[in-house]
C-alpha positions, 0 to 999 in steps of 0.5 A: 500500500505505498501510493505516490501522494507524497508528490506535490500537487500539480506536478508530473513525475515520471514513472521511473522517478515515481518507482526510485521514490516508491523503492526508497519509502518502501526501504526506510531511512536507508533508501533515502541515500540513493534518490538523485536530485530529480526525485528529492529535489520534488519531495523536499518542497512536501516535507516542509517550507520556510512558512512552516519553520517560520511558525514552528520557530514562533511556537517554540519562542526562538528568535534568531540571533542572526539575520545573514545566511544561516537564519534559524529558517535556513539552517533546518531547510538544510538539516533536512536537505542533510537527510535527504542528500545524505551523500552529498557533503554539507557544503553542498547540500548548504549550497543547494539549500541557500540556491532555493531560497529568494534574496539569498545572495553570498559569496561563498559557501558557510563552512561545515562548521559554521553550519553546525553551530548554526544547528547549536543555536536552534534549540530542539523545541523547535525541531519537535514543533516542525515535526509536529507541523509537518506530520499534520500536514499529510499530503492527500492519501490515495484511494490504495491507502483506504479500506472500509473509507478509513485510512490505514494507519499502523503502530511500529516501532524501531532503534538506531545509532547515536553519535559515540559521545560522552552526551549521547552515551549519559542519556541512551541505552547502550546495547550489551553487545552494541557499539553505538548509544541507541534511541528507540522511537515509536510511531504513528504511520499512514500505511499508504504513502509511510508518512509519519504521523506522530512519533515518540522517541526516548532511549531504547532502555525505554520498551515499545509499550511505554511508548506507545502508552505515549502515543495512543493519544495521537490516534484518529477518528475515520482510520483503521490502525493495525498493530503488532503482538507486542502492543496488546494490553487492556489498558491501551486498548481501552485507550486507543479506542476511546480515541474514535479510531478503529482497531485491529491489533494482533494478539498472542496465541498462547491461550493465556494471552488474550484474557477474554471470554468467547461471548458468540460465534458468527456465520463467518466464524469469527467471534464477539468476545468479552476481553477482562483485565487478567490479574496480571495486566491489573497488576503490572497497570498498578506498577507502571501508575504508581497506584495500588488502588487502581480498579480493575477495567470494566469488560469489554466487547470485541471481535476476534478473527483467525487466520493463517498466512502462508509465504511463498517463494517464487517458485510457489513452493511454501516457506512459512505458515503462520497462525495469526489472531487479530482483535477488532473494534469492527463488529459488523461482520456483513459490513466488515467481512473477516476475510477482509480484515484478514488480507487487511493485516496480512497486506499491511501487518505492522511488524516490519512497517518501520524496519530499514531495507539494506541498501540495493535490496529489490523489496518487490522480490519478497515473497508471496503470502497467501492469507486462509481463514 
């Protein structure tokens, strides 16, 4: 479910640059480092424009101690254009930066250094206000990114490297066996075109569900959000549904692991099913909130669907056959078919939605799945 909405409006791109564009989402991060000018030089006017810096740099209170080149404005432009061109030394993409922008007229390129004490002035309150901006102002989603008329959204998560300093080492986690300080982020992605919709970013001691107990919050009304094993519990939930989103969350198949009582089977053999807070949850909910006399949920009612997904090479010969069970706020059974939310999930399953491609690698040769309930 990757669409081309991520092209501003009106322009025409070619089909092999929609493809290099549609490979590098589709690979993360990593990807990104491959595009040529002719592709990032059209993204970049959709991530964010100087209005936007302008209003994020208000928020947070920011004003420039510098009214020449490196502006608070043109020095994020040309943080990101250090993202997107991540071959290119600072001093080109600087150049390429202050090229774009009107009655920016030097002599001179500002040295790397010169940048980077630019990036020292902006505090980072200003960086968390543009994201938050930018991760608003989703670019139109195409029909592909829409099932049931709700938008496809996902929770994932992932960790990447720090810088090796004595800074990063005393506020992240270093792994046991790791090299590098490490930063774990969950986010709230539109499935469709990847695009982030929130995120919350911590040390990767931080577990997933901590952070998603942070984000479930930013989940929407009029979308459908799919989530892993992981992130079931009933608590969150409660939560995520209180939010008006639709749910389809994957659970664990161990029979402890979904603490729900079967309340009626339906013709297409999924089932309503009663969930009720186990001591467990009760007790790990008392730990996280620091409060002993918090009450036990009241129960609640939900739908389960099984499945079974089957990975084929090409060749057709099966390499994989997992079982999957999916709970859901969809309760409708003609409405909302079980098959349908089966595909749904099998097609765009959270696991993996935020892991980095290796570089080089074709991800349209991945395997085929076929989904049976």
């Amino acid at each position: 479910m990757v669409d081309s909405a991520m092209v501003p409006a009106g322009v025409v791109q070619p089909a092999d640059q929609r493809e290099q564009l549609r490979a590098a989402v589709i690979a993360g991060p990593a990807g990104f480092g491959g595009l040529d000018e002719r592709v990032t030089g059209r993204l970049w006017p959709v991530l964010v424009g100087p209005e936007l810096i302008g209003r994020a740099q208000a928020q947070a209170g920011h004003v420039d101690g510098r009214r020449r080149v490196l502006t608070g404005a043109v020095t994020a432009m040309i943080v990101l254009g250090l993202c997107l061109f991540r071959r290119e030394s600072v001093g080109v993409v600087t150049a390429r930066v202050t090229e774009r922008i009107p009655r920016v007229r030097v002599e001179g390129t500002p040295s790397g250094s010169a940048v980077s004490k630019a990036r020292a002035r902006v505090p980072a309150t200003v960086w968390e206000h543009l994201f938050l901006a930018a991760a608003a102002d989703m670019p139109p989603a195409g029909t592909q990114s829409y099932v049931f008329g709700l938008l496809v959204t996902a929770i994932d998560g992932t960790v990447f490297d720090l810088a090796d300093t004595a800074q990063m080492r005393a506020g992240f986690t270093t792994p046991s066996k790791g090299r590098f300080p490490q930063a774990r982020m969950v986010a709230l992605v539109a499935c469709g075109n990847r695009w982030l919709l929130a995120a919350r970013i911590d040390s990767s001691g931080v577990s997933e569900q901590v952070l998603a107990d942070r984000l479930v919050d930013q989940l929407r009304p009029d979308t459908i959000n799919l989530a892993d094993r992981g992130f079931f519990s009933m608590d969150r939930w409660v939560r995520a549904a209180a939010t008006g989103a639709h749910l389809v969350w994957r659970v664990k198949n161990g029979a402890r692991s979904l603490p729900a009582r079967l309340d009626q089977t339906l013709p297409d053999a999924s089932a309503w099913v009663m969930l009720h807070e186990s001591d467990a949850m009760l007790a790990r909910r008392r730990k996280t909130g620091g409060d002993k006399s918090l009450t036990r949920l009241q129960p609640v009612l939900a739908r389960l669907v099984e499945f079974t997904v089957t990975s084929r090479d090409r060749a057709g010969r099966p390499v994989k056959t997992s079982r999957y069970r999916v709970l859901t706020t969809l309760l409708d059974q003609r409405r909302y078919p079980a098959d349908q939310i089966a595909a749904l999930y099998a097609e765009c399953r959270a696991p993996g939605l935020m892991e980095t491609s290796k570089p080089g690698r074709n991800t349209s040769d991945a395997r085929t799945e076929e989904v049976q309930r």
